[in-house]
N, C-alpha and C positions, 0 to 999 in steps of 0.2 A: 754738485754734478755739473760737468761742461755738457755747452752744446756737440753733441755728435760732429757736425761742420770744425768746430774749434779744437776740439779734443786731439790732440795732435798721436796717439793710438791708431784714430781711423787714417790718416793720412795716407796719399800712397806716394810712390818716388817721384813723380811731376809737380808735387805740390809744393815743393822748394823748387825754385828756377833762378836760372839768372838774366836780366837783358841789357840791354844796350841803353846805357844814359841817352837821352835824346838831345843832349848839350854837345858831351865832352866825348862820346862814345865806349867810355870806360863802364866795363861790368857792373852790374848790381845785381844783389843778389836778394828776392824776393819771398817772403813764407806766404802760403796762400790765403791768408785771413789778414796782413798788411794793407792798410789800404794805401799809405806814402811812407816812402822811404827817400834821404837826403842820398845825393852822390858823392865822393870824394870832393864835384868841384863844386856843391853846394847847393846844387839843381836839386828843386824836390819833382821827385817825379809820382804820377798816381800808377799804382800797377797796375798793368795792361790785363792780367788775368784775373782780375777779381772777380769774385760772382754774389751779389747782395740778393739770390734769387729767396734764399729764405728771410730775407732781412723785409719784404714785401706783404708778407703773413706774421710773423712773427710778434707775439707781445710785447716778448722782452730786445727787441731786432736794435734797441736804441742803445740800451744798456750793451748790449755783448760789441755793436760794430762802430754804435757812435751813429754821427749823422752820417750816413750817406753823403756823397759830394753830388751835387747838379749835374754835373756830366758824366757822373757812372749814372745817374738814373735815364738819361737821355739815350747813354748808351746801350744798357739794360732793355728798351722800350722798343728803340730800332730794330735789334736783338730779335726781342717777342715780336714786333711783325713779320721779321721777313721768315723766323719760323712759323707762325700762322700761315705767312704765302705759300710756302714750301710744303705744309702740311696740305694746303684746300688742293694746291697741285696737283702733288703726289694721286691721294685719294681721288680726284675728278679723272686722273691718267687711267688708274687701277679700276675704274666705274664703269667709264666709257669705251675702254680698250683702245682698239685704235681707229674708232669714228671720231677723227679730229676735229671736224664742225662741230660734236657737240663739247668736246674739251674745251678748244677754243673759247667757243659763248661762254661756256662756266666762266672762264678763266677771265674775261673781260667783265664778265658778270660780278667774279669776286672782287677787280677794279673798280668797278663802280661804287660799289659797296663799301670800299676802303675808302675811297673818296667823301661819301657821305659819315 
């Protein structure tokens, strides 16, 4: 049995794309579980949509996707904070209404906190 994620059944129509070489600017064309693909002029490029989010849990995450590359996990990470930012946001807006002092303080408060 495949992974759900890999099993190409569940796929939907975005999960093949194509984008722009970042070299030569000639098309490529992407499956969503690639993690590099070469270009016509040779350039490997990492695909831009990739998502390793189950490859992070996962037991067998090594065997199905291989190593992860250092800068999808860097960029994975970024990712997860600025949706934790987005999330404590959102929820501190929806709490407080619109007494923006106290939004505000959360909101520096969740700063600090990030910080440390």
């Amino acid at each position: 049995m495949k992974c759900p994620g890999q099993d190409w059944r569940y796929w939907k129509p975005g999960d093949v794309f194509t984008t722009e070489c970042t070299k030569c600017g000639a098309p490529v064309e992407f499956f969503k579980d690639e993690v590099r693909r070469k270009c016509k002029c040779g350039h490997e490029m990492v695909n831009p949509k990739i998502d390793f989010g189950c490859a992070q849990w996962c037991q067998y995450a090594e065997q199905c996707v291989g190593a992860v590359p250092e800068e999808m996990k860097a960029r994975q990470k970024e990712e997860q904070k600025d949706l934790l930012r987005e999330r404590i946001a959102f929820e501190m807006k929806r709490y407080f209404g619109t007494d923006y002092k106290r939004v505000n303080h959360a909101l520096k408060v969740a700063r600090y906190a990030e910080q440390i």
